[in-house]
C-alpha positions in Angstrom: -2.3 -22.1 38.6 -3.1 -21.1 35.3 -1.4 -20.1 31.7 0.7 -17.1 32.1 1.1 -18.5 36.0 5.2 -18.3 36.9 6.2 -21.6 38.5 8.4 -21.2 41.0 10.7 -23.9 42.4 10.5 -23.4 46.3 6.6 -22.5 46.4 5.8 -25.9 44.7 7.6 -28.7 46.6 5.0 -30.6 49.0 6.8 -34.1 49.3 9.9 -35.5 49.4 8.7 -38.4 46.7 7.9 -38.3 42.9 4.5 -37.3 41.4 1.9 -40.3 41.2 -1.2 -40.2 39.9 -2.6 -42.1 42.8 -5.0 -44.5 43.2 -8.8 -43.6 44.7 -8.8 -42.6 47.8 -5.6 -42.0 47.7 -3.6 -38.3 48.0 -1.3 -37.0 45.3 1.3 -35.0 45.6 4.3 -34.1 43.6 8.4 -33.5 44.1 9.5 -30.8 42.0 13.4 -31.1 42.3 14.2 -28.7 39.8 13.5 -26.6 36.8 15.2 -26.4 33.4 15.2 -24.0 30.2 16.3 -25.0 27.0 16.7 -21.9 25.3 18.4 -23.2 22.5 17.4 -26.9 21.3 19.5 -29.4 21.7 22.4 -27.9 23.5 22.5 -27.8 27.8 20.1 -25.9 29.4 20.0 -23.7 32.6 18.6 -24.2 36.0 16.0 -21.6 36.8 13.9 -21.1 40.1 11.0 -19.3 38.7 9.5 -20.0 34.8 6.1 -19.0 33.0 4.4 -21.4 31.9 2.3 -21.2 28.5 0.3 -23.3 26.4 3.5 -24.7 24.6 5.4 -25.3 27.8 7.9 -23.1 29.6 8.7 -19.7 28.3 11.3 -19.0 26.3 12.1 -22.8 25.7 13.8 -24.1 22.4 12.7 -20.9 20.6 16.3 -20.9 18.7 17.0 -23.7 16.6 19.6 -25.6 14.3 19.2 -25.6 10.5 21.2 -27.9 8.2 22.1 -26.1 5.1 19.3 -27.8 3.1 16.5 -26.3 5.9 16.1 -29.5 7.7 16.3 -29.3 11.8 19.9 -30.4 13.4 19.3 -32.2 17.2 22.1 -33.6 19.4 20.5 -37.2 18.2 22.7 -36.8 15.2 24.8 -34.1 16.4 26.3 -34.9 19.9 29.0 -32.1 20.4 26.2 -29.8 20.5 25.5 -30.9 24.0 28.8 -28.8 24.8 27.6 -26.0 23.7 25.1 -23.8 26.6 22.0 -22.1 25.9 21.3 -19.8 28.3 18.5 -16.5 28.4 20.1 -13.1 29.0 18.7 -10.4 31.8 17.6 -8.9 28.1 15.1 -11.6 27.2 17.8 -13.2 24.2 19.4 -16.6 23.8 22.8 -16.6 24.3 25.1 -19.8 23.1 27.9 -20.4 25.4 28.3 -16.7 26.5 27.4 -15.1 23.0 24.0 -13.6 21.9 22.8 -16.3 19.7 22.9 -14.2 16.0 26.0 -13.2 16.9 29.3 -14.6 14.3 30.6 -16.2 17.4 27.7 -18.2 18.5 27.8 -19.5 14.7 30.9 -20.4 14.6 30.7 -22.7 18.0 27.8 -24.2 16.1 29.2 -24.9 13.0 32.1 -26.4 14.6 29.5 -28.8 16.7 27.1 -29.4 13.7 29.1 -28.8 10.8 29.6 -26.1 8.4 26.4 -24.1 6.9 24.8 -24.6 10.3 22.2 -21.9 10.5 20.6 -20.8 13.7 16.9 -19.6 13.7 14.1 -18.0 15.7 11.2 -20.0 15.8 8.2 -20.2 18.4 5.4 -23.0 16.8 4.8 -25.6 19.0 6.5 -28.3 16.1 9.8 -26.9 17.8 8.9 -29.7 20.7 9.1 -32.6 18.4 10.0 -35.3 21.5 8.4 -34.8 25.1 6.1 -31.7 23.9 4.9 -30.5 27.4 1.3 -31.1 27.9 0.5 -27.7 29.1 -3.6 -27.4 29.7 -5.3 -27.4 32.6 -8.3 -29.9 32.9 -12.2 -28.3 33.9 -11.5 -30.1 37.3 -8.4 -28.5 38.0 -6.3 -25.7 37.8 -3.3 -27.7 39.7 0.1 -28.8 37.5 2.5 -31.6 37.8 5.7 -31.3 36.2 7.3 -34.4 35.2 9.8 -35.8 33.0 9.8 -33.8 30.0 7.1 -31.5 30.7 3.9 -30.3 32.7 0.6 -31.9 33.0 -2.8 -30.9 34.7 -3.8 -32.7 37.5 
């Protein structure tokens, strides 16, 4: 499997225990139990069966973030009620926040009640939006196999 590759959720299971790297001589296999999206960082996240996965990590994960009102970024490490709030993606390919479309006044308003007035929510796609657990998303010369563990995907 390769960038742009979809992983999918019941193609990838091959054992019923955790990934381990394995000693030599030894097999390794992997469990995926399940896959999650953050659309919008540091609020929940949705279960998904099927992702992309590109050299940043999953699609269409923590592309929308929270801005203080002097520009810096707002987590749920500081802000916990933010963790109520749901990012989800839309059959249209947009971030939604707890039902509404993320630019929407509605969405701001649930996340300036969460993270306090003159919140702002951006669109942003560098890879600095992974700034804990960045996935690890290159595939080494011997392989073309992933692992997804805690916090991200690594070759094998």
């Amino acid at each position: 499997m390769g960038l742009g590759a979809a992983v999918d959720i019941t193609d990838h299971v091959t054992s019923t225990r955790p990934y381990s790297f394995g000693a030599a001589g030894r097999e390794d296999l992997m469990f995926v139990k399940e896959l999650w999206r953050y659309p919008v960082k540091s609020m929940a996240g949705e279960q998904v069966q099927k992702i992309e996965l590109t050299r940043a990590g999953f699609a269409d994960d923590r592309k929308i973030l929270v801005h203080g009102p002097s520009g810096q970024i707002i987590t749920s490490r500081t802000h916990h009620r933010l963790l109520g709030l749901k990012g989800t993606l839309g059959d249209d390919g947009v971030a939604y926040i707890s039902g509404h479309r993320w630019d929407s006044p509605e969405a701001l308003e649930l996340v300036d009640d969460a993270a306090g007035p003159g919140a702002q929510l951006i669109s942003y796609e560098g890879v600095e939006r992974f700034d804990v657990l960045r996935y690890w998303s290159q595939p080494t010369a011997q392989s073309s196999t992933w692992a997804l563990m805690a916090g991200g995907c690594v070759p094998i």
